[in-house]
Every structure is written in C-alpha cells, then in structure tokens.
N, C-alpha and C positions, 0 to 999 in steps of 0.2 A: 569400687563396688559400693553403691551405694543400695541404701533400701529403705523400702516403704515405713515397714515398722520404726521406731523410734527405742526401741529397746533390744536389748539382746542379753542371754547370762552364758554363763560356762561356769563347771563344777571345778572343783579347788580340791584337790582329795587330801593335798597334805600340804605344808607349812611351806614347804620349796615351791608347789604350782603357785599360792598367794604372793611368793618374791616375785617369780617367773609371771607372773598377769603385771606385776608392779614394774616390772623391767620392760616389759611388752608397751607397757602405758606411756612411759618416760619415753621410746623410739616412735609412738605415735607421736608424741607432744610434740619432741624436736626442740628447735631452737624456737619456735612462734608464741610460746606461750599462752597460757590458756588459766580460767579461775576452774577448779574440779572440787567437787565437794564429795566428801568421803563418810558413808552416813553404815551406821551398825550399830549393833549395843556393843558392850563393853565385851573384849575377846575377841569380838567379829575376824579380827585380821588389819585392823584401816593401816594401825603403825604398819606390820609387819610388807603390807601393800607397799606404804611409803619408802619404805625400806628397800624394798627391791629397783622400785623408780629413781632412788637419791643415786643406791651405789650402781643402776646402769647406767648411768652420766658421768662416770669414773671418780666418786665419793668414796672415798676409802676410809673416812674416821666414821664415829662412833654416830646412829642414826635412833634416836628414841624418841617415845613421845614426848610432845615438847608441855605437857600436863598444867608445868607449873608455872613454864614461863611463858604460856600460851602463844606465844610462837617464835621457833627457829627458822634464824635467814642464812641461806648456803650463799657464801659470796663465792666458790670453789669457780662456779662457772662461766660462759661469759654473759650469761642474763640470769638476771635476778630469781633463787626460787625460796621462797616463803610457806613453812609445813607450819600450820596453825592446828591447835589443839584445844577447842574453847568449853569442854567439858564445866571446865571448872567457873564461868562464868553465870552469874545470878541473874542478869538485865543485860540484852541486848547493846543496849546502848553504850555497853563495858569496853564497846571494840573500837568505839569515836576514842577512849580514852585511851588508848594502845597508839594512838596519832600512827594508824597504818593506810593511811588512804592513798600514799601514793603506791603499797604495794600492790593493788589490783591492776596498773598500769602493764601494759605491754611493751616489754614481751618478757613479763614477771610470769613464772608459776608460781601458781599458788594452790598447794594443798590444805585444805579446810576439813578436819574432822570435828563432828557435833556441829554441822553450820546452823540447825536452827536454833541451837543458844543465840545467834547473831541475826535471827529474824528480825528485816526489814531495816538492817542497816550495812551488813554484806551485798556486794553488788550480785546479780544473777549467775549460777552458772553456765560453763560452756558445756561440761559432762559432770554426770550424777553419777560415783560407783558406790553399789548398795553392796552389802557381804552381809551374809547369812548363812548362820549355824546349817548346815546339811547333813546331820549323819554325824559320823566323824569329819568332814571338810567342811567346806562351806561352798555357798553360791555367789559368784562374781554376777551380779545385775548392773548394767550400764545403760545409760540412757543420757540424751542429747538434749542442749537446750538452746542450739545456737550454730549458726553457717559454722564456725568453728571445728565449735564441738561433733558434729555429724564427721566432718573431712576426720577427726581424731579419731572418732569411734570406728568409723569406716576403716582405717589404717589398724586400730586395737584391733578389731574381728580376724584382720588376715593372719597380724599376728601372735594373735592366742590360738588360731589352727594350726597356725606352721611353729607353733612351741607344742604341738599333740595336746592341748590342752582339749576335753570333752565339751562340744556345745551340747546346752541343756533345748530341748522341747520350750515352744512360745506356748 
C-alpha cells in the first residue's frame, strides 16, 4: 500500500495504544534496519513507544530511557539496536564524542529521541515518529524520509489498523 502523502497519524488514547504503535513499528522494521528519530516534548510517550518496539522483538528485561547514559545497545538480537536519548546533550558535536558512528550502519536500529540535540552530525532519518499530547492520549505522526522508510511506514499503516488502532483526518 503505498501513498502519495508522505505523512500519516493515528490517535493513542491510552498508555497500552503508544506500546501497541511501538510493537507495530518494531514488525514494520523487521530485521532490515532502519535510523527512526523520535521527536515530542518531554511525557510525549517516545520511551514508552520504544518500549513497546524493544519487548516486541522478544526483550524481556527492563527498557527506560537511556537519559544518562545517552544511549543503550540491545545485543539480545541478531542485529544490532541502539535506543539513544540525547536530551541531556549541550552541542551537537557531543555525539562524535560517544565514538557511535558505526552504529548507524545496517542493519543497526536505531532509535533516536531529542535527535535535533544531534543537528547536523546524526546521519538523516528513514522515519520521523512525532507524539503529541491529544486530550488525554496523544497523536502518533509518522512521516518518511527514505526508499526505506516509506516500505516501513507503508507496513506501520496496515499494522496500526489491523491493531484497531484510530487513523486521525490529514
């Protein structure tokens, strides 16, 4: 299914739909690997996303934002996934210091929340998920920056419908 638009969202009414989009995302991904950046203010949902995505790939230990240590790597799988958290970073340029460059390599995921802390030294993404306060839920906004990323989004769409999950109005 592919489409025109380059965007799509769906509403999150509670804490389980934001695991259940995060689980949905992880069986888009697959084994191929992809860079995702995960953009919200603080509460949005990004961990709680990530969370759903780590333990549907059969993660079963403890999954938080990695804040302090700016990023955690799952070796649990058999491809590399690397959940970054760069809130806490002052200068861009913090992330050459982290010596992570070969984690953007495939067929690494790579979850990136706060990526414009990492302006213009993070490589581009494949998919953008945007989460936003709604009400009491929030809104799941995805959008595509890459042959990739479209084939995942495409795959995320079918299955955020077939999870009943609500698409929002473009």
């Amino acid at each position: 299914m592919s489409t025109i638009n380059k965007t799509f969202s769906y509403l999150l009414a509670a804490d389980e739909d934001t695991q259940t989009a995060g689980a949905s995302l992880g069986r888009a991904v697959g084994e191929t690997g992809a860079i995702i950046y995960l953009r919200g203010d603080l509460g949005a949902g990004k961990t709680t996303l990530s969370r759903g995505l780590i333990r549907s790939l059969g993660y079963e230990g403890a999954v938080k934002s990695p804040t302090y240590t700016l990023v955690e790597p799952y070796e649990y799988f058999d491809f590399p996934l690397y959940h970054f958290d760069l809130y806490r970073l002052m200068d861009p340029e913090e992330v050459e210091f982290l010596g992570v460059e070969e984690y953007f390599e495939p067929p690494a995921l790579c979850l990136i929340e706060w990526p414009d802390r990492g302006r213009g030294v993070l490589p581009s993404p494949d998919l953008t998920v945007r989460l936003e306060i709604a009400g009491t839920g929030r809104c799941l906004i995805c959008e595509w920056d890459s042959v990739r990323g479209q084939k995942i989004a495409d795959r995320l769409q079918v299955l955020l419908h077939d999870a009943g999950l609500q698409e929002m109005p473009r």
